[in-house]
N, C-alpha and C positions, 0 to 999 in steps of 0.2 A: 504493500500500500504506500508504504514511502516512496520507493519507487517510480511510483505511478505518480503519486502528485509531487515529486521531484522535475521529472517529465511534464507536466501539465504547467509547472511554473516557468519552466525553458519556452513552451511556445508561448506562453502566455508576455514574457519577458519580449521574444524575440516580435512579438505585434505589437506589441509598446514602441520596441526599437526601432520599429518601421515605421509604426504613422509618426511619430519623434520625428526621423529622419525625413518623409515624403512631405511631411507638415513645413522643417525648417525649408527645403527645397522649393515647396511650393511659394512659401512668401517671397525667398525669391526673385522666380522667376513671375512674378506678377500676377497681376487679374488675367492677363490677355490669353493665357496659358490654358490658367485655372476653369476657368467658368466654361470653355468651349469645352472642354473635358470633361467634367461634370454633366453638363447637356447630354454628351455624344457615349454616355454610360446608364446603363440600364438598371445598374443596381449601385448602392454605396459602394459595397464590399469592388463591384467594377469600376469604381470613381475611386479606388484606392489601391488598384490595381493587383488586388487578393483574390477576383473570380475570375472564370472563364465563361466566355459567350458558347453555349452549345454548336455543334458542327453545323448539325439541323438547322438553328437558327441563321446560321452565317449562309446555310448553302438557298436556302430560302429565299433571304434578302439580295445574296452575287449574282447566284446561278440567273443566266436568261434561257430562253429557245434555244440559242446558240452553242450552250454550254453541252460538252462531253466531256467524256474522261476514258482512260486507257490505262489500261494496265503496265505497268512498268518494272517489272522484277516486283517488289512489295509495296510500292508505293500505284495510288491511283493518280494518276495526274489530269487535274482538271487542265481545260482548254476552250477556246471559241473557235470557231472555225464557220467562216463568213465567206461571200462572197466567191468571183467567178474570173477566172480568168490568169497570167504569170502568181504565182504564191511566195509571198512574203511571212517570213517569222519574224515574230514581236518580242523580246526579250527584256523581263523588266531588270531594276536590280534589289541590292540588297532591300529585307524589311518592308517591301512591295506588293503588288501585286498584277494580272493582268489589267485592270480596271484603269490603271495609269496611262495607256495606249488609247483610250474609248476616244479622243479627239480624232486621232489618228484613223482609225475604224473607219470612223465613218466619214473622211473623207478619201479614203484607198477604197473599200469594199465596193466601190462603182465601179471599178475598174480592174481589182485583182483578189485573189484568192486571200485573204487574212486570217492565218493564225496567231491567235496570242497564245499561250499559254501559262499560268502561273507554276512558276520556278521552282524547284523542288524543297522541299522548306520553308516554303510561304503560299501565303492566300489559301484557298480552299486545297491546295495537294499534300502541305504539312510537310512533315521530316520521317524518318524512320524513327521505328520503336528504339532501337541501339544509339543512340545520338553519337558514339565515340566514333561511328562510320560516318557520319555528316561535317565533311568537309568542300572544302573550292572543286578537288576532283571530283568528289560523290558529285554534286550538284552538275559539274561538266557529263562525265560517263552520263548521267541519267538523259540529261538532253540529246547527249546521240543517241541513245537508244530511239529516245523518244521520235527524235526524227525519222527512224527505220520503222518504229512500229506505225507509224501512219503512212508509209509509202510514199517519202518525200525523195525526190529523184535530185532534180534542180529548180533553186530558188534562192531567193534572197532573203537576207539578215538584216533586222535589225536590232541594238542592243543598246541598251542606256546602264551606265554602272560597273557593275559586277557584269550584267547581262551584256555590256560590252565585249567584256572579257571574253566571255562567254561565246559570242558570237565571232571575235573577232579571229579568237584560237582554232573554233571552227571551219573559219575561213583558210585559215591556215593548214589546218591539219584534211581538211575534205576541200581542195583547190577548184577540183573537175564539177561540183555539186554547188557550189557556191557561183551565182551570175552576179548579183549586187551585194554591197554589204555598204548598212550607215549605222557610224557611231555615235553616240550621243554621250558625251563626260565620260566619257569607258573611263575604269580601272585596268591597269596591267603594268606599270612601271612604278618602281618605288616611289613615295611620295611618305609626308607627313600627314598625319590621321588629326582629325578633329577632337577637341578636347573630350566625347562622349564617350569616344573609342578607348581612350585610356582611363576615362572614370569608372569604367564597366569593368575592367581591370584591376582594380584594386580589391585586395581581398574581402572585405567587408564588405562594398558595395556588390561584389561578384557572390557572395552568401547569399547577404537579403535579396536579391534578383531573384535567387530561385525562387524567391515565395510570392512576390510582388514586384512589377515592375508598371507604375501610375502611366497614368494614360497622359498626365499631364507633361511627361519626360517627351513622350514622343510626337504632342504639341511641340515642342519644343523643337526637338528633330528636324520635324514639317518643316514648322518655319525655319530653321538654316539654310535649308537646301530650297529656299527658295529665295528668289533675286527680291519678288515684290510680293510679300505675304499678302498683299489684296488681292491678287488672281489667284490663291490659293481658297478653292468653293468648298463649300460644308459640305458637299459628298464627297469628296476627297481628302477633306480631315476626319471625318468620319470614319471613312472606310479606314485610313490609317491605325485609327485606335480599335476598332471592330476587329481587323484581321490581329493586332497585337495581343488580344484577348481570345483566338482560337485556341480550342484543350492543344497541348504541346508548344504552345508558340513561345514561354519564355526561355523554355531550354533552347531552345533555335536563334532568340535573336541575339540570348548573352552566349553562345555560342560562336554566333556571328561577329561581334565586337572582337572578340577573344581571337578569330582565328584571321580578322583582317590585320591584326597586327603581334600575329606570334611570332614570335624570336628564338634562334637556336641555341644552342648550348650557353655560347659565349655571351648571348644578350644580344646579339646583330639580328634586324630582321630577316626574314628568311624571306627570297628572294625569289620570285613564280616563274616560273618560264615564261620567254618572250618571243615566241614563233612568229612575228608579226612579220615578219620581212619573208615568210613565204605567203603572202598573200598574193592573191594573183587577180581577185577580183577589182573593178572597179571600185571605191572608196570615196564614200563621203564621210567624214567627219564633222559633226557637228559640237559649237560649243558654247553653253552659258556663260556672260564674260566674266561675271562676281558670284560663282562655284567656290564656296568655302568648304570641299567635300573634296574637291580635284579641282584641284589648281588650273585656269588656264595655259601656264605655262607648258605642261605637260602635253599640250596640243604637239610642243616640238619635237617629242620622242616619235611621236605614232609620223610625222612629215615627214623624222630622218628614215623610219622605217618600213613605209609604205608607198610602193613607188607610185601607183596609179591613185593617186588621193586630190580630190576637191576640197576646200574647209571651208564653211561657215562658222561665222561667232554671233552671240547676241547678245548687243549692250542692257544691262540692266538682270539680264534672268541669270537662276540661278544651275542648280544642278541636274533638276529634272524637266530641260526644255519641251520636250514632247508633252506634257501635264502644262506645263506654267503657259508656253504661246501656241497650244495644240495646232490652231490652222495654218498660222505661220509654217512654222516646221513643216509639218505635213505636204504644205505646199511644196518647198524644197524639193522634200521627197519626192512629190510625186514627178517634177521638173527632173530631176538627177534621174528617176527609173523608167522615164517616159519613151528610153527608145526600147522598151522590153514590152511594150502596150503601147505602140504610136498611136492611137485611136483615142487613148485614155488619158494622156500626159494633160496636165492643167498649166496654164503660166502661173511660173514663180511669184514672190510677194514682187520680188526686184523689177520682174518684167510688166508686175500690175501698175507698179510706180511710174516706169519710165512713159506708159500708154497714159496716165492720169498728167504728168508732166508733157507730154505733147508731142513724142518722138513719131517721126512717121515710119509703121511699118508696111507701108503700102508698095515701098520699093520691088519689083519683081512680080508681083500681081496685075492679074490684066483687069481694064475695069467691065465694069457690067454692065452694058448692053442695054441705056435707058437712062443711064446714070451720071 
């Protein structure tokens, strides 16, 4: 009996130590943080980031028409799968999910095949039971699989993030399968991590995590990785804190902190492979210009190492450009893929500008006959 409420006062301590700690954190980081979090939480205990949202309930509110899933070694991995025409892959990244791409959707699925799918470890596909196997490779392997299990021949990539990486490596390692490929803030070259990445690190905060991790941290999050928190919409903050609250997701995401910046033996970080320079595909690169996540500089690695590369930048956004200026981006995109669907290509933003600016592109056209 000692025992037993020896143990009952350990948890009872360690929920003290949490709201203590999520309390002094919340003050803070402010109201702005606070109160959207609280709203976008279904219960207290989920406003203090102690419960979990039901799968049920997550696959309810994500899942659309469009939603399938496949089987994957032990994982089901949900996916959308739209439209008609050249097929393009959607790759989100870390902490994510497919639902970040929706801008995009719906201005491609007129014209080409779109899959999104969410990433293994996140959104409605979750992680493996064994979390010690949930790693950068686990997550890479699953995705080729996943490409063979739906019978993708040749198509294009795209990837924001991790999901850069992701795709980018792809690109590299599957040259003959790959037609386009666009980057968006990819990871793949050393870089410094964001103050979150090593506060999740720290032994204590890396304990408490496993029991709670408040929805108002990943407020917080959001708005980093974005240039101007006012295009960031409450079904996008939302969704954030929803998916962070799936049963599994905090071992997954304090997993995620811990392995974006694991260190070998000596304490040096350990260093991914960088196959990028066997890419063979055409390459656009895109990039938010005030990315406090991946630095624009790092635009220069991926330029020395890729020879057939286009680059866009965008003043003011942040990390996850495809989310923050959906039709912009999109447009690009669909401007860079346009000679893979000449039917379907749209003018870019640039070429809507120069047409509202007065440029004549009449030069070469015969006129009409009345006219």
């Amino acid at each position: 009996m000692a025992a037993l409420n020896g143990n009952l006062r350990k948890m009872f301590n360690h929920r003290i130590a949490l709201i203590a700690l999520f309390a002094l954190l919340a003050l803070g980081s402010g109201c702005s943080t606070v109160k959207p979090s609280m709203k976008a939480s279904p219960s207290l205990m989920n406003a203090l980031g102690m419960a979990e949202i039901p799968l049920k309930d997550l696959k309810k509110q994500y899942m659309t028409e469009d939603s399938r899933f496949v089987e994957v070694d032990e994982l089901e991995i949900h996916y959308q799968d739209v439209g008609e025409g050249p097929v393009i892959v959607l790759v989100h990244g870390i902490m994510s999910s497919l639902q970040t791409w929706n801008g995009w959707v719906d201005e491609l699925r007129g014209s080409y095949r779109v899959i999104s799918l969410d990433v293994p470890g996140y959104g409605l596909t979750g992680a493996p039971a064994n979390m010690d196997e949930f790693s950068e490779e686990y997550i890479y392997q699953k995705f080729e699989k996943f490409v063979d299990y739906i019978d993708l021949e040749k198509f294009s990539i795209a990837g924001n993030s991790m999901g850069g990486y992701i795709a980018a490596r792809y690109a590299a390692e599957h040259a003959d399968r790959v037609e386009r490929l666009i980057l968006l803030n990819p990871t793949g070259y050393p870089q410094e991590h964001p103050w979150i990445f090593q506060y999740a690190n720290t032994p204590v905060v890396a304990t408490l995590s496993k029991f709670a991790q408040p929805p108002f941290l990943v407020t917080m999050n959001v708005k980093q990785v974005y240039g101007d928190t006012r295009r960031l919409s409450q079904d996008n903050h939302y969704r954030y804190i929803h998916m962070s609250q799936r049963p599994g997701a905090k071992a997954v995401y304090l997993k995620t902190l811990q392995m974006m910046t694991e260190k070998d033996e000596d304490g040096n970080p350990i260093i991914r492979p960088t196959p990028f320079a066997g890419i063979r595909a055409p390459t656009l690169l895109m990039w938010g210009e005030v990315d406090e996540w991946t630095p624009i500089e790092l635009a220069e690695r991926w330029k020395q190492d890729v020879r057939n590369l286009k680059f866009i930048s965008y003043p003011t956004v942040g990390h996850v450009p495809m989310e923050e200026m959906p039709y912009q981006t999109a447009q690009d995109a669909l401007a860079f893929l346009s000679d893979l669907n000449p039917n379907g290509g749209a003018p870019s933003i640039n070429e809507l500008e120069d047409l509202l600016q007065g440029d004549d592109f009449s030069e070469g056209f015969d006129t009409m006959e009345g006219f």
